[in-house]
C-alpha positions in Angstrom: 14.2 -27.6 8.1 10.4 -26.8 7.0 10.5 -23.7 9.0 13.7 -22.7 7.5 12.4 -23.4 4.1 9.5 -21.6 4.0 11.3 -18.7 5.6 13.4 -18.8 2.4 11.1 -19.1 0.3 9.0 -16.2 1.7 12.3 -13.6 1.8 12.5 -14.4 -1.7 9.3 -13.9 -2.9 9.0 -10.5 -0.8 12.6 -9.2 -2.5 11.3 -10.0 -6.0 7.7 -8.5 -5.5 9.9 -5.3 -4.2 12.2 -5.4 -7.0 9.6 -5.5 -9.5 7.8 -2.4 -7.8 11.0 -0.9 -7.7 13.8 -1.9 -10.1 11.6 -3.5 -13.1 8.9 -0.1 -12.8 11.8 2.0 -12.9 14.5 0.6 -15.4 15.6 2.0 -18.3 17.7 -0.1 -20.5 20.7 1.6 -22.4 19.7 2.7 -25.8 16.7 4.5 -24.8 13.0 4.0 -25.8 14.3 2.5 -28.9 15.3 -0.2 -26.6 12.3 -0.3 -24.3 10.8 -3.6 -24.4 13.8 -5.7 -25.2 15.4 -3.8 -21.9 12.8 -4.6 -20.1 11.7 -8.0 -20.9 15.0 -8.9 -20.1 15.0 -7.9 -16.8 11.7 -9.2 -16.3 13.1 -12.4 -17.2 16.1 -11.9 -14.4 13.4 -11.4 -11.9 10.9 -14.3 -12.9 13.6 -16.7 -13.4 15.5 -15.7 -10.2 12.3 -16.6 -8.0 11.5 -19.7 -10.0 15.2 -20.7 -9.4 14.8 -19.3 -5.2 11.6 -21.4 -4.9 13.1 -24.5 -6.3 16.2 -24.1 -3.7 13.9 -23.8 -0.9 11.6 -26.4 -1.7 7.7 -25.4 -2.1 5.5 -26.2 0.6 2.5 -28.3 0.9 -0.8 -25.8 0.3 -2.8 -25.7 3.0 -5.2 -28.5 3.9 -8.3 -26.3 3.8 -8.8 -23.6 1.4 -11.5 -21.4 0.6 -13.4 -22.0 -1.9 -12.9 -19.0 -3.8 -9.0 -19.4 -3.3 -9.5 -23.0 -5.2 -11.4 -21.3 -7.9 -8.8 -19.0 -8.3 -6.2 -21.5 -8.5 -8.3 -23.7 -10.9 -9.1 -20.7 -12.8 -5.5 -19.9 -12.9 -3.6 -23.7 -14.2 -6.5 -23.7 -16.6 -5.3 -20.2 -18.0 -2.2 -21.7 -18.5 -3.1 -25.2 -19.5 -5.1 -23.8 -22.4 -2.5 -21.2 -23.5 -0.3 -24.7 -24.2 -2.4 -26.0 -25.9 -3.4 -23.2 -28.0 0.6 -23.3 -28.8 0.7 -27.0 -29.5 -2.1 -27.0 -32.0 -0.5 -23.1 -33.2 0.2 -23.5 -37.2 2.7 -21.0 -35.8 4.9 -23.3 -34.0 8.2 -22.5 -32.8 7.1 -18.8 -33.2 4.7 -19.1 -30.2 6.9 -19.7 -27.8 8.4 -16.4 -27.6 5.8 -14.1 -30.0 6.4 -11.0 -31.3 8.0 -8.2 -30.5 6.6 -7.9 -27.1 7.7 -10.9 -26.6 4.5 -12.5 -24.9 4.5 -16.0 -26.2 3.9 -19.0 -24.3 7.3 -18.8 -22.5 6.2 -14.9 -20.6 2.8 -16.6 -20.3 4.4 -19.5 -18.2 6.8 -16.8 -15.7 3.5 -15.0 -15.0 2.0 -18.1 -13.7 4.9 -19.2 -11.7 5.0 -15.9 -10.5 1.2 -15.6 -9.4 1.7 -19.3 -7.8 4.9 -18.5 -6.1 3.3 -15.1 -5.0 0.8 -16.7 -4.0 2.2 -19.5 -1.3 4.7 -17.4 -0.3 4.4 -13.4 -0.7 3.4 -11.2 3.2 2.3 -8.0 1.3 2.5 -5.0 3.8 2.9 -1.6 4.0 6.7 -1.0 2.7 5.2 -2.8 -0.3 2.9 0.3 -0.7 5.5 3.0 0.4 8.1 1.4 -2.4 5.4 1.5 -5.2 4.7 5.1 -4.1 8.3 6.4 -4.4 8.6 4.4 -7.8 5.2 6.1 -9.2 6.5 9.5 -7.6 9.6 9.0 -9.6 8.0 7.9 -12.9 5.4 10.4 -12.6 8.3 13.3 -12.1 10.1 12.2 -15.3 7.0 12.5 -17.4 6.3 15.7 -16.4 9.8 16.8 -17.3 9.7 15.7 -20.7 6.2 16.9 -21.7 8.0 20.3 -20.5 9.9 19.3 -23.6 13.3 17.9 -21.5 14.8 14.5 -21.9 17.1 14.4 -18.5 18.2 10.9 -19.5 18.4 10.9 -23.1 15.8 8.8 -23.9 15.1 10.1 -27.2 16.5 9.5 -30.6 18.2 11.8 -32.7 17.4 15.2 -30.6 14.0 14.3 -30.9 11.7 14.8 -27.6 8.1 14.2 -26.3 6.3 16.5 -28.7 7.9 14.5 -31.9 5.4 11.4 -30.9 2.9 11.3 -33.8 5.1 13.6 -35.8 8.7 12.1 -36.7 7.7 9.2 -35.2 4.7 6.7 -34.8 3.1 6.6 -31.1 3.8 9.0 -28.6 6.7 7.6 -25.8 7.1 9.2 -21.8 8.2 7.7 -18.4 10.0 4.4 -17.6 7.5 2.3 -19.4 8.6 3.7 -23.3 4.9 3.5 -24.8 2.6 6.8 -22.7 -0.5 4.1 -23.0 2.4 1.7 -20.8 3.4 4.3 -18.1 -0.4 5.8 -17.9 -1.3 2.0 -17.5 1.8 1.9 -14.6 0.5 4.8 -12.8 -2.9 4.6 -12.9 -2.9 1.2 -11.2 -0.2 2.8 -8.9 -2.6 5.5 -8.0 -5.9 3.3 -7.4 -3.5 1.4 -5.0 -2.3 4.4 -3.3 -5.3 6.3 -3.2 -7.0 2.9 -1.1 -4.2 3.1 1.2 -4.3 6.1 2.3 -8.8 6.1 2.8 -8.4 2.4 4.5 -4.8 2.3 6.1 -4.3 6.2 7.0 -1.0 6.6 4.9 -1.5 10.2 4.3 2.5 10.2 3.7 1.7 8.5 0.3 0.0 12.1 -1.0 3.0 13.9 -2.5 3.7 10.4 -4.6 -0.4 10.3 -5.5 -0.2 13.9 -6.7 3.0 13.5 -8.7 1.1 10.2 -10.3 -2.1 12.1 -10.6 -0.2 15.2 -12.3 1.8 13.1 -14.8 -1.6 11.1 -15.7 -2.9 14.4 -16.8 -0.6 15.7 -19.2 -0.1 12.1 -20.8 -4.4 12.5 -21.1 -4.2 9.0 -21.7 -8.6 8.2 -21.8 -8.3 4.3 -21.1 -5.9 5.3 -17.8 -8.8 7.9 -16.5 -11.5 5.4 -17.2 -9.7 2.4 -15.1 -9.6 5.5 -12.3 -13.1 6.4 -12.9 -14.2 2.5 -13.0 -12.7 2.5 -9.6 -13.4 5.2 -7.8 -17.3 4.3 -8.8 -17.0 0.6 -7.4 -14.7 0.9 -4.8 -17.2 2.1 -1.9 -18.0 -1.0 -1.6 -14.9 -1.7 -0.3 -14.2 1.2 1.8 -17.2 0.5 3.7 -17.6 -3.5 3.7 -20.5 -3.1 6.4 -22.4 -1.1 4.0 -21.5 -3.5 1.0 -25.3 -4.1 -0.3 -26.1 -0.3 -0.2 -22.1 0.6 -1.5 -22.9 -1.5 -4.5 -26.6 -0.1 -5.1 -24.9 3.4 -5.2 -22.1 2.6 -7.8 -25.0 0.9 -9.9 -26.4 4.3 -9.4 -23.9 6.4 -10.5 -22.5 4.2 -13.0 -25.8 4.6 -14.8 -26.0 8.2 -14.4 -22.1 8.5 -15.7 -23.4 6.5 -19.4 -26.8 9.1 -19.5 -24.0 11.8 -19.1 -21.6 10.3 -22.0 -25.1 9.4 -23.8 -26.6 13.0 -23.8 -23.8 15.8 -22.5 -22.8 17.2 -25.9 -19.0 16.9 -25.5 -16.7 18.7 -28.0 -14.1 16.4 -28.9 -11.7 13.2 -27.4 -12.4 10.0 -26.0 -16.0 11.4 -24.3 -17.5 12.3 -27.9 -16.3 9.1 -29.4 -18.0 7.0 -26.5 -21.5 9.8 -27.2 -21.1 9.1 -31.0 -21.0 4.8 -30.3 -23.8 4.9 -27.9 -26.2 7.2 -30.0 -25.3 4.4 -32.5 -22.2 6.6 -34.9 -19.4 4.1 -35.5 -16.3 5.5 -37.0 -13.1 2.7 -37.3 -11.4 5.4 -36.6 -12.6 6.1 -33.3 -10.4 5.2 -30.2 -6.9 5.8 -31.9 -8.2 3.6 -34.4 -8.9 0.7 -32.1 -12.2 0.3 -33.6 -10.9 -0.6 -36.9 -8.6 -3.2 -35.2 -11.1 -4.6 -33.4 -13.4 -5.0 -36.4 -10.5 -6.8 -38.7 -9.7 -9.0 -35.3 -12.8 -10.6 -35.4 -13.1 -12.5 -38.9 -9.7 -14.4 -37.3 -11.6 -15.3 -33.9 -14.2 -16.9 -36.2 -11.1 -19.2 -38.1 -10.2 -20.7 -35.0 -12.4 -19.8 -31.8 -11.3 -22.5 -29.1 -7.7 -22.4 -29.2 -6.8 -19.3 -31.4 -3.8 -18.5 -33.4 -1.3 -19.2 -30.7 0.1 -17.1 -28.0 1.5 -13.6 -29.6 0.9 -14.9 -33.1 -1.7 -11.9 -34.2 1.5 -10.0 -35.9 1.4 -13.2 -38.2 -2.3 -13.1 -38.7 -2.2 -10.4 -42.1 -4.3 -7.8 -40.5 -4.5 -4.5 -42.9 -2.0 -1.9 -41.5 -2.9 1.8 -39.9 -1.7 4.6 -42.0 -0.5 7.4 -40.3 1.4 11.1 -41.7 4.6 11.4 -40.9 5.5 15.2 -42.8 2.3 15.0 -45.3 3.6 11.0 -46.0 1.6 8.2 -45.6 3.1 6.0 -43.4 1.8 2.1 -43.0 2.1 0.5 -39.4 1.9 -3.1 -38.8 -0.8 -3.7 -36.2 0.6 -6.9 -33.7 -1.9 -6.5 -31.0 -6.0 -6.2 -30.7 -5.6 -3.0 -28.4 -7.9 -4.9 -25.9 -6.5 -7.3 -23.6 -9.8 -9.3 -23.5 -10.3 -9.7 -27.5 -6.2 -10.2 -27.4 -6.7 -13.7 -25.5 -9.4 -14.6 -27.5 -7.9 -14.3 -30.3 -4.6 -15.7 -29.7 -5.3 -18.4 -27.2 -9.2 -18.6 -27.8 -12.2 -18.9 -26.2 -11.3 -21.4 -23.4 -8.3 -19.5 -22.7 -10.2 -16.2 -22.1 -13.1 -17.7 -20.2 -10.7 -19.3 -17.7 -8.9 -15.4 -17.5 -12.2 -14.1 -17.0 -13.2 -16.7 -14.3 -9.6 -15.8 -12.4 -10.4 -12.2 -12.6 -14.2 -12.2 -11.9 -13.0 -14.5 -8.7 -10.4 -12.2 -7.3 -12.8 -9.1 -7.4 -15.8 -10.9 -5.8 -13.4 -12.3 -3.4 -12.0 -8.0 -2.3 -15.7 -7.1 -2.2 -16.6 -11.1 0.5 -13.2 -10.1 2.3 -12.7 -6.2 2.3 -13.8 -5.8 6.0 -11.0 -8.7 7.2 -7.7 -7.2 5.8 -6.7 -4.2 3.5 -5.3 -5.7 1.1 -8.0 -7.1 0.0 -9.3 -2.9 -0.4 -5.9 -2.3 -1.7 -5.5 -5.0 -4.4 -9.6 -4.7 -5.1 -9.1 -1.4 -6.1 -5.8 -1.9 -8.2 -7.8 -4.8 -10.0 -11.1 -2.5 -10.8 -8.9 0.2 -12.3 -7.5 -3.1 -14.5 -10.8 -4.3 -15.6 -11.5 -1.5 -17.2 -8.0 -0.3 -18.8 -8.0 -3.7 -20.1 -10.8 -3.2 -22.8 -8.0 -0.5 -24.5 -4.5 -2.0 -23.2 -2.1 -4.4 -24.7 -0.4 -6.9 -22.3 3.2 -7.4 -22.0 6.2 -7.6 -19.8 5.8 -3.9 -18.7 2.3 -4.0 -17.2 0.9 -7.8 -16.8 3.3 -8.8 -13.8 1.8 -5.9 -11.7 -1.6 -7.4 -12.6 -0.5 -11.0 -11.7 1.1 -10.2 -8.5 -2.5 -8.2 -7.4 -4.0 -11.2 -8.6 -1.2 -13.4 -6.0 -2.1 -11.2 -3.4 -5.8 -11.8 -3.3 -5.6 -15.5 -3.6 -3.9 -16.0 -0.3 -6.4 -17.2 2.8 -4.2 -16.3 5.4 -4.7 -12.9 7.1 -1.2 -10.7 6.8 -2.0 -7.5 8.2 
């Protein structure tokens, strides 16, 4: 009966960790990008809810008698996350309202399914290599509609009123492309897509996964999304380490190296313009609020609200609540006001809604998992695999906003890594 329980238990968790690669990357809800998140929260609630209610059927298993320490960490690191989050929504003078946030819907109710799903993931999930061959055709596939409609088509009438990629910033505030609605969402999407495929191919040999890579690579490049190329970058500078685990000490010396010589470039190359001149402009000491698609300015009225309440913040998703001042955009020479609902950086985003503990236990979860891919690269691939997928994270994350889209692609790395047992 044990055996056939944690069989079970184990098919489930594999058909929901392909479905979310597969169906939950892909979907688009009826009613286009003006029904993005809704569409897809809701099917990221089918998915969540389905495992939880799979795992109860077939009873969870004991953990196993001896973990690694790091693996504990992880899991401590993890249920504090959590345990803080409730009680950042318990002492919320929000309420009710934190449950299920705003509108991306990232209240203490998502925050809850991504932990189930990370500790069902966890017990249960065998990543292998159809894992990594379905993620590939899903980022081929995303990456091919995006460059369709910055050819200016909409094959699937995603679009309002006529209106098409190019109207983004124009008739309408933010600029939308691929399955994800939001460009920052889907460069997010396939940006951790290609860091994933890009280590399988160097450590495992899938040279197959190429055409999906380039299609990824390609889309990436006309949605010129900067915080997507710098999680790439942030990669592909500290990922040596774990291509070549019996060189880790001189891997990691080398990254130092050339991360150093990458900020003297931003620091004295004089760029012309974009996300490279901002970054010259902060580090010869120019600040502009404006800077970063106005990130800087929401990050700088963020701040006085960590300062009202720094242990336990506002409450999960309750920064739309918070009376931040409101970006003005031109919409045909008219000034436009848009609410601002998130911080723009995952990091500051925590802290400010669930506070200080909250974020420290994140960073401890995080800062775990990576030092655990760079200990354990030479045993198994995925630890190269998800090591890379989780560098490319770490550094998207300080211009990102979480939600249902991207965060349970982030969680299930994080599942991945915690496991001791050796897959493949």
């Amino acid at each position: 009966m044990l055996r056939r329980s944690k069989a079970l238990a184990a098919r489930a968790a594999y058909l929901c960790a392909c479905a979310f690669v597969t169906v939950h990357f892909l979907f688009l809800p009826f009613g286009g990008y003006e029904r993005m998140m809704e569409g897809k929260y809701f099917c990221f609630l089918a998915l969540a809810l389905g495992l939880c209610a799979a795992m109860a059927f077939a009873a969870p298993l004991p953990r196993p008698e001896k973990p690694r320490a790091s693996s504990g960490v992880m899991r401590l690191a993890a249920a504090a996350y959590l345990a803080f989050s409730a009680l950042s929504a318990l002492c919320s003078p929000y309420g009710a309202r934190t449950l299920l946030g705003g509108t991306r819907r990232e209240g203490l109710l998502t925050l809850a399914l991504y932990g189930a799903l990370f500790f069902a993931f966890a017990a249960h999930l065998r990543a292998d290599r159809r894992l990594v061959a379905l993620l590939a055709a899903s980022a081929a596939l995303g990456g091919a509609l995006v460059l369709a409609q910055t050819a200016g088509y909409d094959p699937f009438g995603l679009y309002p009123a006529g209106w098409n990629y190019f109207d983004g910033d124009v008739a309408y505030a933010g600029r939308f492309a691929g399955t994800a609605g939001n460009a920052d969402f889907t460069a997010f999407l396939l940006a951790l897509a290609v860091c994933v495929l890009a280590a399988a191919m160097l450590r495992l040999r899938m040279w197959r996964l190429a055409p999906a890579l380039a299609l990824a690579l390609a889309a990436l490049w006309r949605l010129d999304v900067a915080g997507a190329w710098l999680g790439i970058s942030f990669a592909a500078l500290w990922s040596p380490a774990l291509l070549f685990p019996q060189k880790r000490a001189r891997m990691l010396l080398l990254s130092a190296l050339l991360s150093a010589c990458a900020l003297l470039a931003v620091r004295y190359v004089p760029w012309e313009g974009g996300a490279l001149a901002e970054a010259r402009a902060l580090l010869r000491g120019e600040f502009d609020p404006t800077f970063g698609s106005s990130r800087l300015f929401i990050w700088q009225n963020c701040l006085p609200l960590v300062r009202e309440r720094p242990l336990l913040g506002g409450g999960p998703d309750t920064l739309w609540l918070r009376a931040l001042p409101a970006l003005d955009w031109y919409r045909g020479g008219e000034l436009v006001p848009a609410d601002v609902t998130a911080a723009h950086n995952e990091y500051l985003g925590v802290l400010v809604n669930q506070g200080a503990l909250a974020l420290g236990a994140y960073l401890a979860l995080l800062g775990t998992a990576l030092a655990r891919c760079f200990r354990r690269a030479g045993e198994d691939a995925r630890f190269v695999l998800c090591g890379a997928g989780l560098l490319c994270y770490a550094a998207m994350a300080l211009f990102s906003v979480s939600t249902c889209i991207t965060a349970p692609y982030v969680w299930m790395l994080l599942s991945i890594v915690h496991k001791d047992e050796i897959d493949c």
